[in-house]
KEVOVO-358002 format. One line per 3 residues: number of its first residue (from 1); their letters; for each residue y, z, x of N, C-alpha, C. Coordinates in steps of 0.2 Angstrom, whole numbers, always signed. Atoms other than C-alpha are relative to their C-alpha. Layout:
// residues N
NUM	A	Y:Z:X:Y:Z:X:Y:Z:X | ...
This chain:
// residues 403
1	XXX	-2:+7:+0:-69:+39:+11:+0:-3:-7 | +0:+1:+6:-65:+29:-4:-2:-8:+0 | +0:+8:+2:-69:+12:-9:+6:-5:-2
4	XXX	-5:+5:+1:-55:-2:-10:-2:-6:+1 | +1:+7:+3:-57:-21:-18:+6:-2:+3 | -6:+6:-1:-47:-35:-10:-3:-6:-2
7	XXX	+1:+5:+6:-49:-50:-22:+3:-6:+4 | -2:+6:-3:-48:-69:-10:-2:-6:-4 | +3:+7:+2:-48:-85:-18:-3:-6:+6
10	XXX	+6:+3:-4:-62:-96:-10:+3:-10:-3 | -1:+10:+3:-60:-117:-8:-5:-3:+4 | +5:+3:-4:-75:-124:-3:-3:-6:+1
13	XXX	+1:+10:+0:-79:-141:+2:-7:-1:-2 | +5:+1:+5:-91:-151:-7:-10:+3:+5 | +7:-1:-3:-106:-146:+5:-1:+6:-1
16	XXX	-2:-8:+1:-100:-127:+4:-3:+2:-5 | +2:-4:+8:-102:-126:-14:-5:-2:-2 | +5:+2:-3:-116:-135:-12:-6:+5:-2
19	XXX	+3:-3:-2:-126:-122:-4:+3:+8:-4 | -4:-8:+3:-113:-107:-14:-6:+0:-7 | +4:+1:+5:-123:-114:-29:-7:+0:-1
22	XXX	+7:+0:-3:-141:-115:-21:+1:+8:+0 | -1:-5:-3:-138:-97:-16:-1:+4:-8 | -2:-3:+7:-132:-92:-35:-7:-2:-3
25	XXX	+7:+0:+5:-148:-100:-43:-5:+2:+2 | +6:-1:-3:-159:-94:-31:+0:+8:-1 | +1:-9:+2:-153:-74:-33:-1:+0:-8
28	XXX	+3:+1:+4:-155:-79:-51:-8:-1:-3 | +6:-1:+2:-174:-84:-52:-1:+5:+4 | +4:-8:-3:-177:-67:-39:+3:+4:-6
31	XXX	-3:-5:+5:-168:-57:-55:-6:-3:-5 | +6:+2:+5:-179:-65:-68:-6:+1:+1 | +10:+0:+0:-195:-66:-59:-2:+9:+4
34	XXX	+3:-6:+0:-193:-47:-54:-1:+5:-7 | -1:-1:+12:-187:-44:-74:-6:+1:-2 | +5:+2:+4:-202:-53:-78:-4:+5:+1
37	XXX	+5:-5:-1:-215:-43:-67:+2:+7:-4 | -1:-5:+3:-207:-27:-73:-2:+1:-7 | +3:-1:+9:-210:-31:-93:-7:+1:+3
40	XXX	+6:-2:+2:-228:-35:-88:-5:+6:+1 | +3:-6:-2:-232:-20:-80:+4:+5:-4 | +0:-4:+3:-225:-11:-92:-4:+0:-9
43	XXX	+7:+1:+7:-234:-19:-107:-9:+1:+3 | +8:-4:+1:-251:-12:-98:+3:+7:+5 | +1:-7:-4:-243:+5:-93:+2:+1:+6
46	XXX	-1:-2:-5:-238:+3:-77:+10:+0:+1 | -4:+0:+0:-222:+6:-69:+3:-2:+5 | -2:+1:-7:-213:-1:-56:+6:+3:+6
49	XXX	-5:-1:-5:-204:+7:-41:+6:-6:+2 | -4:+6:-4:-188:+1:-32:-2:-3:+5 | +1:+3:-6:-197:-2:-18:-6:-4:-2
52	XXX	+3:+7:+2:-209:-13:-27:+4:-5:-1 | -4:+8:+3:-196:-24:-35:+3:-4:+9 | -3:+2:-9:-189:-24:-14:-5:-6:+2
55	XXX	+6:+8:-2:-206:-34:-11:+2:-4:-4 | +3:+6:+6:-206:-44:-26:+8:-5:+3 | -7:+6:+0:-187:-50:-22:-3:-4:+8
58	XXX	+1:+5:-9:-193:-53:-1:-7:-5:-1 | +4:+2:+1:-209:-59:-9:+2:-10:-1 | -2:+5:+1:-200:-72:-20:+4:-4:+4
61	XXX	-5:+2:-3:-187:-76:-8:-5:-5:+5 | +2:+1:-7:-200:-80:+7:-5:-7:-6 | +7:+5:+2:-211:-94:-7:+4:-7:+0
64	XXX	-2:+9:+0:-201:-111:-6:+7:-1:+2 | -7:+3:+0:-185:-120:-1:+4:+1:-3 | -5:+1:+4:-176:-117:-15:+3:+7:+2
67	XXX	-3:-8:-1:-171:-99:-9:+2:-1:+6 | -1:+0:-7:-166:-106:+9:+6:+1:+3 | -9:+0:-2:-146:-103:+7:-2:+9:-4
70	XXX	-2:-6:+3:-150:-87:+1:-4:+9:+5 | +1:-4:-5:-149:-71:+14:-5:+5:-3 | +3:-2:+1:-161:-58:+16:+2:+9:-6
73	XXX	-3:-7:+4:-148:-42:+10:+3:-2:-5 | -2:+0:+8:-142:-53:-3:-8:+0:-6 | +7:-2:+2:-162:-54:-10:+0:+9:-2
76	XXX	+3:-8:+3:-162:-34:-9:+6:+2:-6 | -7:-1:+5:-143:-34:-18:-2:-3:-9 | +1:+1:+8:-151:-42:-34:-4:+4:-2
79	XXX	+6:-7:+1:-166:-28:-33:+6:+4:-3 | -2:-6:+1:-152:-16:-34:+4:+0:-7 | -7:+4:+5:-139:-27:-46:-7:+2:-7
82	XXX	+5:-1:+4:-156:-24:-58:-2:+7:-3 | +0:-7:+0:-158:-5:-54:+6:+2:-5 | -7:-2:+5:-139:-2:-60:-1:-3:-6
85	XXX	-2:+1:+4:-143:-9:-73:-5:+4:-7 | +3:-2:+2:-156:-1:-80:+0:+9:+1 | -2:-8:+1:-150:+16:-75:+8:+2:-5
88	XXX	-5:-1:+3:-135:+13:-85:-2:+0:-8 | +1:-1:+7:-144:+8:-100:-3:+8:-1 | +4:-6:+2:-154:+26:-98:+5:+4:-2
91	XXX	-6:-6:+0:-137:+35:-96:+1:-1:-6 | -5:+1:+5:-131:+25:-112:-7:+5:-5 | +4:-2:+5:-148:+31:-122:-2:+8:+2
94	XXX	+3:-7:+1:-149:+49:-117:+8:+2:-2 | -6:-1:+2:-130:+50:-123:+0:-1:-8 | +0:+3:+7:-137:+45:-140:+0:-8:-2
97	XXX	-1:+10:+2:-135:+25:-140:-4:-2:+0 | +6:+6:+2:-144:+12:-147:+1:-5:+6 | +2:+7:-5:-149:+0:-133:-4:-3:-1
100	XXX	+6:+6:+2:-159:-16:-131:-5:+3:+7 | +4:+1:-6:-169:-21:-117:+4:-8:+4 | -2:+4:-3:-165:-31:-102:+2:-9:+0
103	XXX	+0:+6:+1:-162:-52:-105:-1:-4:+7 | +0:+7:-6:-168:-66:-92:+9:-4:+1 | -8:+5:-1:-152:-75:-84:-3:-5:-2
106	XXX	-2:+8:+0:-147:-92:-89:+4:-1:+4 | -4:+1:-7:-136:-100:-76:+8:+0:-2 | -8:+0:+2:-120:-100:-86:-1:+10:-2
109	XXX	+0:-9:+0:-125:-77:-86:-1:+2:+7 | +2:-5:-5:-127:-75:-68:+6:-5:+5 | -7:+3:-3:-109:-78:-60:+1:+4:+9
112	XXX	-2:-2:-8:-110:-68:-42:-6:+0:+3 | +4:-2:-6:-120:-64:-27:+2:+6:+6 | -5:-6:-7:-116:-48:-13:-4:-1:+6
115	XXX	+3:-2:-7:-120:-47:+4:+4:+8:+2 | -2:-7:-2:-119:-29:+10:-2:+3:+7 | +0:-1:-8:-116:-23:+28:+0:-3:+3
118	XXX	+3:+6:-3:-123:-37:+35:+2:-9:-3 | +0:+6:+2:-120:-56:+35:+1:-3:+0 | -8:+4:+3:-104:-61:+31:+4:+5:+8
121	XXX	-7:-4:-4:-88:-58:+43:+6:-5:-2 | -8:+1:+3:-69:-60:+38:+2:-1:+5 | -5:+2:-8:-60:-71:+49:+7:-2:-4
124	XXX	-8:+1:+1:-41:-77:+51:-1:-7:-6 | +0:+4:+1:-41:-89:+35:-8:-4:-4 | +5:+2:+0:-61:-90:+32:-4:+6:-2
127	XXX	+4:-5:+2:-75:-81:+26:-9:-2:+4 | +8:+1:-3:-93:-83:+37:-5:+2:-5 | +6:-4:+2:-107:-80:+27:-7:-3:+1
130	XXX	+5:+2:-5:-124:-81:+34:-4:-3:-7 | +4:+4:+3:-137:-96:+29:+6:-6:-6 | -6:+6:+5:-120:-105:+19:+5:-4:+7
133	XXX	-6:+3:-7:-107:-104:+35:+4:+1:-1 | -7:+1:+1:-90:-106:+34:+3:-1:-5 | -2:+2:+8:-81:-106:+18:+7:+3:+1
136	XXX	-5:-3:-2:-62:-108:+18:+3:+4:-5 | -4:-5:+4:-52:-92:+10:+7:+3:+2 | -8:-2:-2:-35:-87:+9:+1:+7:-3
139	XXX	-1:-10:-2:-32:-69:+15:+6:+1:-1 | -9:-1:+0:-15:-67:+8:+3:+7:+1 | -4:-4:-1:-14:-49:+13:-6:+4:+5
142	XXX	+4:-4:-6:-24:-38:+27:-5:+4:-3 | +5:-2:+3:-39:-30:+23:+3:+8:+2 | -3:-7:-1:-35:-9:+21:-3:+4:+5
145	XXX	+5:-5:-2:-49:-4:+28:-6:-4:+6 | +3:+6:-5:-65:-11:+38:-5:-2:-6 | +3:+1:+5:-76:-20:+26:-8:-1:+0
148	XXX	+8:-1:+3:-93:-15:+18:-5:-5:-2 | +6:+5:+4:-100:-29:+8:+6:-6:-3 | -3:+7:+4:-93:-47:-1:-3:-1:-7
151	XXX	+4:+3:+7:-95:-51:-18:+1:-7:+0 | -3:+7:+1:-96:-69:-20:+0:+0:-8 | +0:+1:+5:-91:-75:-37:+3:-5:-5
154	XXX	-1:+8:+3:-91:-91:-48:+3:+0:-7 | -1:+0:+8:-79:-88:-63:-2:-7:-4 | +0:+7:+6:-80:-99:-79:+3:-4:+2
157	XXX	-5:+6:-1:-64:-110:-76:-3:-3:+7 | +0:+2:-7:-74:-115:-58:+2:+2:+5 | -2:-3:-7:-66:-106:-46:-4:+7:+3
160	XXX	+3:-3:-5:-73:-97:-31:+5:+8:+1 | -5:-5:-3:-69:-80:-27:-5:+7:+4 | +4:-6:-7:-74:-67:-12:+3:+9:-2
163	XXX	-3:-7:+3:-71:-49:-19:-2:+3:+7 | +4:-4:-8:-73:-39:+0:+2:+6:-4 | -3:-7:-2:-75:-21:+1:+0:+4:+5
166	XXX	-1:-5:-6:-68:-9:+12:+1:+5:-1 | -4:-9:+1:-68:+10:+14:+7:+2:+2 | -6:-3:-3:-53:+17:+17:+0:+8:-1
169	XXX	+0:-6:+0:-49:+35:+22:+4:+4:-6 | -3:-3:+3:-43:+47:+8:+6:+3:+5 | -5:-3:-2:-25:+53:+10:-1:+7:-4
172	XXX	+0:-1:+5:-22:+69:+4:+7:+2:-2 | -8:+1:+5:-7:+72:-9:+3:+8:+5 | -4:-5:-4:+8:+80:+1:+4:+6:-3
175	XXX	-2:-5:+2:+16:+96:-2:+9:-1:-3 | -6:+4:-1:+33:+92:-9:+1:+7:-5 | -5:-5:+1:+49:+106:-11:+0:-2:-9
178	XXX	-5:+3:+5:+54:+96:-27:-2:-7:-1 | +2:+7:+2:+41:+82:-32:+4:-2:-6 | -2:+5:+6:+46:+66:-43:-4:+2:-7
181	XXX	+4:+2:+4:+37:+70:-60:+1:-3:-4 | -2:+6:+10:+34:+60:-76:-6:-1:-3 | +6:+0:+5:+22:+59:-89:+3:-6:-4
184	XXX	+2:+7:+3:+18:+43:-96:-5:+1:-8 | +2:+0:+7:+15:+40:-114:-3:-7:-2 | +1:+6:+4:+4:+23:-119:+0:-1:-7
187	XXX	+3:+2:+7:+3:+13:-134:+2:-7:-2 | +3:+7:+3:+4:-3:-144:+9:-5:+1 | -9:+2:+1:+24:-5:-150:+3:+0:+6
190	XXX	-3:+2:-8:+29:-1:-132:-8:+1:+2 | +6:-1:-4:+17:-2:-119:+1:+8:+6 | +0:-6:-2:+24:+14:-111:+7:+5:-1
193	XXX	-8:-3:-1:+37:+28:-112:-1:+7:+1 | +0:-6:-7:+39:+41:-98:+6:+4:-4 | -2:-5:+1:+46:+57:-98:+7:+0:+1
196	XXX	-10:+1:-1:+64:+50:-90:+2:-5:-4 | -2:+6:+5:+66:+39:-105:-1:-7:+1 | +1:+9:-3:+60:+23:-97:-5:-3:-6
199	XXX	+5:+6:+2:+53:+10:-109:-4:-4:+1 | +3:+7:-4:+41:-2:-105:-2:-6:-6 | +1:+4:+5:+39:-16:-118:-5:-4:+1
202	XXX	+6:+4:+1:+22:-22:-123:+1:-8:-1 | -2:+6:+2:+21:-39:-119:-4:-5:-4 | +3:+3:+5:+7:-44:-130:-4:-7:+1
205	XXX	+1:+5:-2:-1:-58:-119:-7:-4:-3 | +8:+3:+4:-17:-60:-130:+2:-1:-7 | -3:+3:+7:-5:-62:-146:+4:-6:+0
208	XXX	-2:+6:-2:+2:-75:-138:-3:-7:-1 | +4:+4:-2:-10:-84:-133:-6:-1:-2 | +6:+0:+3:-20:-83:-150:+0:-6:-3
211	XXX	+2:+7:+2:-16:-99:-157:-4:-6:+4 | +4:+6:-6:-21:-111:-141:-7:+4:-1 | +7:+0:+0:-36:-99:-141:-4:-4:-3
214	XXX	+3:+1:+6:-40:-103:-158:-3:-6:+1 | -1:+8:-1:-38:-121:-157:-6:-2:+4 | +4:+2:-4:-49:-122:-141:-8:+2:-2
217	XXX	+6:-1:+3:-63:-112:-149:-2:-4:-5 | +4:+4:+7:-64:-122:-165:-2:-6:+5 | +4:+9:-3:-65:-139:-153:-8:+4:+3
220	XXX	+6:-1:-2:-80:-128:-145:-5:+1:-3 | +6:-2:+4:-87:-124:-159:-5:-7:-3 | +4:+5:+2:-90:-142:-164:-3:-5:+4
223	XXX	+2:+5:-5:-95:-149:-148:-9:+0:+0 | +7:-1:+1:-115:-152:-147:-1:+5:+6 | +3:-6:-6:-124:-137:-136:+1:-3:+5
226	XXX	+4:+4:-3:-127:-144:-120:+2:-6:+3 | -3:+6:-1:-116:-161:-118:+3:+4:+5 | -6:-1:-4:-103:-165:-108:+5:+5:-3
229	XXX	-5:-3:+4:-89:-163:-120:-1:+7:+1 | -3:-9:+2:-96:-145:-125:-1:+4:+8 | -1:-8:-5:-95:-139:-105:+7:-2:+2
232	XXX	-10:+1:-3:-77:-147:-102:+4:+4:-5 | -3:-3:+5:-72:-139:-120:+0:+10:+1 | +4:-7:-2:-82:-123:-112:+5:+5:+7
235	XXX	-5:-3:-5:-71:-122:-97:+9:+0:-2 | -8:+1:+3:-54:-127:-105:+0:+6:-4 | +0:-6:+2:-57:-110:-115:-1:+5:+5
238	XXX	+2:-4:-5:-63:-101:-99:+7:+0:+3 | -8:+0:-3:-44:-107:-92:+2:+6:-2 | -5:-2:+2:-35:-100:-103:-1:+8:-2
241	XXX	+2:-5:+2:-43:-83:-106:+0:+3:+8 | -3:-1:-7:-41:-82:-86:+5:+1:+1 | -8:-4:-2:-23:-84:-87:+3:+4:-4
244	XXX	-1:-6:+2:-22:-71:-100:-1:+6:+5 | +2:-3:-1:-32:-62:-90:+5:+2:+7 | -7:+0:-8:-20:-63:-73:+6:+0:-3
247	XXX	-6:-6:+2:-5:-61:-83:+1:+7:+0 | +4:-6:+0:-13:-46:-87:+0:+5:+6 | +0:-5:-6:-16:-39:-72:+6:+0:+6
250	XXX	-8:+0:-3:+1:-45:-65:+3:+6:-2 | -1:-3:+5:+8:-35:-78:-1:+6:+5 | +2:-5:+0:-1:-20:-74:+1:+3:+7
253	XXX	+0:-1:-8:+0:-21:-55:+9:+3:+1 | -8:-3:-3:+20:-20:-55:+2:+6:-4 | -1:-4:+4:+20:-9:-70:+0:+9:+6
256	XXX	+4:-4:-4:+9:+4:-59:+4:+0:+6 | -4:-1:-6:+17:+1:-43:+5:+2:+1 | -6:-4:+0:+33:+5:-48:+0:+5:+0
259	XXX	+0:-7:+1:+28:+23:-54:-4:+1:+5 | +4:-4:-5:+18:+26:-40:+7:+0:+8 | -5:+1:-5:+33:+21:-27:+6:+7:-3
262	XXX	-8:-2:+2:+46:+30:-37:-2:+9:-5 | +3:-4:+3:+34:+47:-43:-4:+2:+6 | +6:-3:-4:+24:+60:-33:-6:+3:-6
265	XXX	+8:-2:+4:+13:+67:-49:+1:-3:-7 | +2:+3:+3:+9:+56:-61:-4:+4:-8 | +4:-5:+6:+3:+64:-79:-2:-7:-6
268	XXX	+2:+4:+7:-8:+51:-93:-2:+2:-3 | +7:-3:+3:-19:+54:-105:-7:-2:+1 | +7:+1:+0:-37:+55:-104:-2:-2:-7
271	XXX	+2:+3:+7:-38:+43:-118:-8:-4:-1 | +7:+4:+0:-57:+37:-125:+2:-6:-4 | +1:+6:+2:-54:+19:-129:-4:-3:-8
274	XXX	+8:+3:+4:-70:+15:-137:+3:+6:-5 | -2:-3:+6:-66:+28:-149:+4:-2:-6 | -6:+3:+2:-48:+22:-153:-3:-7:-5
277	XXX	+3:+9:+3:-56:+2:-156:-4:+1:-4 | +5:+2:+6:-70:+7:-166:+3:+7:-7 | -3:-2:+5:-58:+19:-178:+4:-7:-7
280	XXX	-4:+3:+3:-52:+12:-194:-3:-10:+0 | +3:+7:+2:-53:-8:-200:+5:-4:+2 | -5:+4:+1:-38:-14:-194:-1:-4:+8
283	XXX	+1:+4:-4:-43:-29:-183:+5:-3:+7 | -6:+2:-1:-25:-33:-178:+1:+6:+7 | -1:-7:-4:-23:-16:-170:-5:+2:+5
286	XXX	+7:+0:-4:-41:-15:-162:+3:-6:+7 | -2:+6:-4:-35:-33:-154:+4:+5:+4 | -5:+0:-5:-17:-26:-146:-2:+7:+4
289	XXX	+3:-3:-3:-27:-11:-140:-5:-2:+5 | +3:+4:-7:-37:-20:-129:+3:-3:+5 | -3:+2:-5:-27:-30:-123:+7:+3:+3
292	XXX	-6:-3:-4:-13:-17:-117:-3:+2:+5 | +3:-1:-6:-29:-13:-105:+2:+7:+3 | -4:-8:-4:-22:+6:-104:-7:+4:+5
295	XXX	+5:-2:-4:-40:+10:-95:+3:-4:+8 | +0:+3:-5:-35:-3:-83:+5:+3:+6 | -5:-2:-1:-18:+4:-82:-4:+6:+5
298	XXX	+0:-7:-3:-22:+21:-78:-5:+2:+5 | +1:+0:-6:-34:+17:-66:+0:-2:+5 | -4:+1:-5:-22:+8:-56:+5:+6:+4
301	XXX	-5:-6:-2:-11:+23:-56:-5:+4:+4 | +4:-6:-2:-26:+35:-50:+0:-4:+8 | +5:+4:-7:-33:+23:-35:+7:+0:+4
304	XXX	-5:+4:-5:-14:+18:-30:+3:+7:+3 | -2:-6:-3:-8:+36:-30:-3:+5:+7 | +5:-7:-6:-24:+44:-20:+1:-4:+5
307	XXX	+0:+5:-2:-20:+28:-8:+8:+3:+4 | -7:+0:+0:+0:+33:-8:+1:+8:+5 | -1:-5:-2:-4:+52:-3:+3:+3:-8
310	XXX	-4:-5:+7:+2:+57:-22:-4:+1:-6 | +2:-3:+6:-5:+64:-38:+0:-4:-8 | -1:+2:+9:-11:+57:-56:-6:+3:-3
313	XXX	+2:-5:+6:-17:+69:-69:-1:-5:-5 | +3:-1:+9:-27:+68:-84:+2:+4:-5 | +2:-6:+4:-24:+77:-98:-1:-2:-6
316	XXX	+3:+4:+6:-29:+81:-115:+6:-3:-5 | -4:+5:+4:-21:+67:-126:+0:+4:-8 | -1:-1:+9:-24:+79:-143:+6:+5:-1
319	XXX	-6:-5:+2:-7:+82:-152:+6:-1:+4 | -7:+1:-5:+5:+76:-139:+5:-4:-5 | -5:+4:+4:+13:+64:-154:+5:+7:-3
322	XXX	-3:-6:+3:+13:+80:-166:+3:+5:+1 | -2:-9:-1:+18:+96:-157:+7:-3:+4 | -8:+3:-1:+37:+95:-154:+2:+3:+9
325	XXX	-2:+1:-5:+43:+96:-135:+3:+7:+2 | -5:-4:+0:+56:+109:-138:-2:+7:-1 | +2:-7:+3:+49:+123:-148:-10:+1:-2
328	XXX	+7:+1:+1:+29:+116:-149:-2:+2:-6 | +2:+1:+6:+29:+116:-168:-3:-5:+0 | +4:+7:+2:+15:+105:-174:+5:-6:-8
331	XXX	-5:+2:+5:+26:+92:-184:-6:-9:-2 | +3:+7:-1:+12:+77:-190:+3:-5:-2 | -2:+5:+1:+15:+60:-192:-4:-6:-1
334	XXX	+5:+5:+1:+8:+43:-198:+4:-3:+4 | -1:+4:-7:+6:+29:-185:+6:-5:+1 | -5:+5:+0:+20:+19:-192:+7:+4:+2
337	XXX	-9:-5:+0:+33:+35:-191:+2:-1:+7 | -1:+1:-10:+41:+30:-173:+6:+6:+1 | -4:-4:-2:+54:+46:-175:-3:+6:+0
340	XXX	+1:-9:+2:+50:+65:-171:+6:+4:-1 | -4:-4:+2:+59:+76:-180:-1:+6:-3 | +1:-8:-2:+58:+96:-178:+3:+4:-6
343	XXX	-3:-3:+6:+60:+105:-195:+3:+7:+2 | -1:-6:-2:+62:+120:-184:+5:+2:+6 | -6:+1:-7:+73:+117:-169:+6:-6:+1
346	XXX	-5:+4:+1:+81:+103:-176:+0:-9:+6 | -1:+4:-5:+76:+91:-161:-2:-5:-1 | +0:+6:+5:+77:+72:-167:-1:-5:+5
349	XXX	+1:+4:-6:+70:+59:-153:-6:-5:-1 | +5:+3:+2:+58:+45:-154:-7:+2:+2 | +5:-1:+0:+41:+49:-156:-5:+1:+6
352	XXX	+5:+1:-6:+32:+41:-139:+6:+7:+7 | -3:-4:-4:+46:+49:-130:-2:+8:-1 | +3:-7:+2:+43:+66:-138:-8:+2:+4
355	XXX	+7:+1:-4:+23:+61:-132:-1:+0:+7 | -1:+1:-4:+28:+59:-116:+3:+6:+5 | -3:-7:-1:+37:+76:-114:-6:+5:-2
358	XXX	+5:-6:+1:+21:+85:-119:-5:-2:+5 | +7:+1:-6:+9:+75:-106:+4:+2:+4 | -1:-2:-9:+20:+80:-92:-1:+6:+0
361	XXX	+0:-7:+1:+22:+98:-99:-10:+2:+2 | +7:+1:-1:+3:+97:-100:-4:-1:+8 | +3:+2:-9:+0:+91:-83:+2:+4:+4
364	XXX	-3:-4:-3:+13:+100:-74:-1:+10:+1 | +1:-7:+3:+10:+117:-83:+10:+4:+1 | -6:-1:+0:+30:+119:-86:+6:-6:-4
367	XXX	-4:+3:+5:+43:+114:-99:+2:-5:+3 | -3:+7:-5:+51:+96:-94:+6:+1:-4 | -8:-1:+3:+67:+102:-105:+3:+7:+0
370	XXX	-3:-9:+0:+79:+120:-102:-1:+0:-5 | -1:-4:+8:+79:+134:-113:+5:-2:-2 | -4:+3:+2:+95:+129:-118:-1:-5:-5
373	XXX	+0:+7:+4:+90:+114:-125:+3:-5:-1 | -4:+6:-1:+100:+101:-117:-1:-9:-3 | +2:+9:+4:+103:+82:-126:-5:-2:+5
376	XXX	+6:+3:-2:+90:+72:-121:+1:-5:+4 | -1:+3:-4:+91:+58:-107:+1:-6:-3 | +1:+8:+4:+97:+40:-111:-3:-4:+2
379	XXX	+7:+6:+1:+83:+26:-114:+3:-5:+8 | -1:+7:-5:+79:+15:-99:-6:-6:-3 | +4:+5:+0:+70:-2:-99:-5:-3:+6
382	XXX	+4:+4:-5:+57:-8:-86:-4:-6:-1 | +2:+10:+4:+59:-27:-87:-5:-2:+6 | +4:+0:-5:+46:-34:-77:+4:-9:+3
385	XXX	-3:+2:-4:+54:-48:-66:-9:-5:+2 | +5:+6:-4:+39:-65:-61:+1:+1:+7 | +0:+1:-6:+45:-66:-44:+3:+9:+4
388	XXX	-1:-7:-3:+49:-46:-42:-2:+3:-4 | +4:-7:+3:+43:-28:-45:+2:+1:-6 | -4:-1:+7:+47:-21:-61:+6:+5:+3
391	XXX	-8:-4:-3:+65:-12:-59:+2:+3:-6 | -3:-5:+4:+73:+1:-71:+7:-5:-3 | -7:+6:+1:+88:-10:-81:+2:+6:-5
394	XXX	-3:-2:+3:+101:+2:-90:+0:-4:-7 | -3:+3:+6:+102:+1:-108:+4:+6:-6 | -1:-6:+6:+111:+11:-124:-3:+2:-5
397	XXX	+4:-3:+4:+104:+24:-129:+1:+1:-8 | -1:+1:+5:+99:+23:-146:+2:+6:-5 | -2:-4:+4:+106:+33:-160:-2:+7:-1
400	XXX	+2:-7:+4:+93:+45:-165:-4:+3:+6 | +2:-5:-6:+91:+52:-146:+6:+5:+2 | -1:-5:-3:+98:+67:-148:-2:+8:-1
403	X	+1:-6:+2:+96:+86:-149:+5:+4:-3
C-alpha cells in the first residue's frame, strides 16, 4: 500500500474558524508544555519515553477549557509531530551535522493539526471533524483511496486547508513488448530536455516575481513588530510567495503528467540539491535552482508513474554533460558552454540534449542512438497551456543538431 495526499480548500464560517483556531492553539500549548517537561528532565538526567509524553499531552489536554475543541487523537498526533522531530535531528547529527535544539512554538510557527484514523469523515462537499463539526470543503476530485488521517492547516496568507490521506494499492509496472522511453535532463536555462528532443523552457516564476517581493519585504521591514500594519504587510508577502508557490506546482503537475501519460520508463537523475545550492558563490544560480524545484519534479514523476503502472529510474547524474552519447568520450565543459561537441566521432548537438541521451542510456542499460550513427531528432517544445496539459508544439531544429 502507498500513501496518496489530496490537498482540499476549506471555507469555514466565522464560528468554524472559531473553534479551527481554539483547536490550533490548544495542540500548540500540548507541544510546548510536553517540550518544556522533556528539557527539564533532561537537565537533571532523566529521560523521557514516548509514552510519557502520550500522558503529558492526555494530561494537558484533560486540565482546562481551552483544549475543548481539541480531540483526543489529535492530542496523541502532537506527541508524535514531536517524536519526528527529534528523531530527524538525530538522523541529521549521526550523518555528521551541526544541529540545535528543539524551539517553543509561537502561534505564527505552528500552522496544522492531524486527526489520524479516527474523527473526521469526508462527506459530499464537507469535512466532519469531531469536537469542531462541520467545515464546508471543496472536493474537487475523488478521493483514490479510503482515507487514513486529515491534516488541518492554516497557511500564512489565511486560508484553510484539509490535506486527507489515503492508502492506495500499489500497481505493479506492466511488461511492455516495446515500452515508451525517455531520459529527462534538468537544469536552469531550460527547465528539461528529454531524450526525443523535447524542450521544456524554465519559467522562472521566483525571478519574476522578485521585484513585488522585494518591495513588499522592505514595507515589512519597516512596519513595527507586532502592529496591525506589520500583520497585514505580513500576510500581503504570505500572498504572493503562495502564488509563486501554486504556479509552481501547476508547473510541475502538467509538466510531470505529461511524461507519465505519454512514457512507460521514465530515467532522471539522482541529483543532491543541497549539494548543488551550497556549491560556489553565485547567489543568482542558487536562487533559479530552487526554484526550478527538480526534487519536487522528480518526485512527481516517481509517485504518478508507481500510481500509472509504469517505471521512474534514478541514475547516477556523474558525467552525463561530459561523456559524449555516441562514442562515450569524456568531452568537459564549463557551465556556460551549452554545445557538446565530440572531438572523436565528430557528434555536434546541444549539451542538455547530449545529457539526456546518457541518463536514458544509463537507466535503460542500451544505446538510445544506432551504430550507424543516425542525425539526431528535431527539437520539440513543451508549452505549457493555463487552461490545458502541457502539449508537444513542433518547432525548427536548430542549426548545430546534427551528426
Amino acid at each position: 500500500m502507498a500513501m496518496l495526499a489530496c490537498k482540499f480548500r476549506l471555507y469555514p464560517s466565522r464560528a468554524a474558524e472559531e473553534k479551527l483556531v481554539s483547536a490550533l492553539n490548544g495542540c500548540r500549548i500540548i507541544y510546548n508544555e510536553i517540550l518544556g517537561q522533556m528539557n527539564e528532565a533532561r537537565e537533571i538526567g532523566n529521560r523521557l519515553s514516548e509514552a510519557d509524553t502520550q500522558d503529558i499531552a492526555k494530561n494537558v489536554r484533560n486540565s482546562g477549557p481551552v483544549f475543548e475543541h481539541v480531540h483526543s487523537k489529535v492530542a496523541q498526533m502532537v506527541s508524535r509531530r514531536l517524536w519526528a522531530s527529534i528523531h530527524a535531528l538525530a538522523a541529521l547529527k549521526r550523518k555528521g551535522k551541526k544541529i540545535g535544539r528543539l524551539r517553543f512554538k509561537p502561534r505564527d510557527r505552528f500552522t496544522s493539526f492531524e486527526y489520524n484514523q479516527s474523527g473526521f469523515e469526508i462527506r459530499d462537499g464537507a469535512v466532519w471533524l469531531s469536537k469542531i463539526g462541520e467545515v464546508k470543503c471543496v472536493t474537487h476530485r475523488e478521493l483514490p483511496g479510503v482515507a487514513r488521517g486529515v491534516v488541518i492547516k492554516h497557511a500564512g496568507d489565511g486560508k484553510w486547508w484539509a490535506i486527507v490521506q489515503c492508502h492506495v494499492p500499489k500497481r505493479e509496472a506492466r511488461a511492455i513488448l516495446e515500452p515508451r522511453e525517455v531520459g529527462i535532463d534538468v537544469g536552469v536555462s531550460l527547465f528539461a530536455m528529454d531524450s526525443n528532443g523535447n524542450a521544456t523552457a524554465n519559467p522562472k516564476f521566483m525571478a519574476k516575481a522578485l521585484p513585488a517581493l522585494r518591495k513588499a519585504s522592505k514595507s515589512l521591514s519597516r512596519k513595527h513588530r507586532g502592529s496591525g500594519r506589520y500583520r497585514k504587510a505580513r500576510v500581503k508577502l504570505s500572498k504572493l510567495y503562495a502564488t509563486i508557490a501554486n504556479k509552481r506546482h501547476d508547473f510541475l503537475h502538467k509538466i510531470s503528467s505529461w511524461y507519465v501519460a505519454n512514457h512507460d520508463v521514465i530515467c532522471v537523475e539522482k541529483l543532491n540539491i543541497r549539494a548543488l545550492v551550497m556549491k560556489g558563490r553565485c547567489k543568482t544560480l542558487h536562487r533559479n535552482i530552487m526554484d526550478a524545484a527538480w526534487r519536487e519534479f522528480i518526485h512527481m514523476l516517481g509517485y504518478k508513474a508507481s500510481s500509472a503502472g509504469k517505471r521512474a529510474l534514478l541514475v547516477d547524474p556523474r558525467h552525463t554533460s561530459s561523456d559524449c552519447s555516441r562514442c562515450g568520450t569524456r568531452v568537459p565543459k564549463q557551465l556556460w558552454e551549452r554545445v557538446h561537441s565530440c572531438p572523436v566521432c565528430g557528434l555536434t548537438c546541444d549539451r542538455d540534449y547530449n545529457a539526456a541521451l546518457n541518463i536514458l542510456a544509463r537507466g535503460t542499460g542500451h544505446a538510445p542512438t544506432s551504430a550507424e550513427g543516425r542525425p539526431l531528432p528535431a527539437s520539440t517544445v513543451l508549452q505549457t497551456v493555463a487552461s490545458e496539459q502541457a502539449v508537444p508544439v513542433k518547432r525548427e531544429a536548430p542549426p548545430f543538431m546534427a551528426g
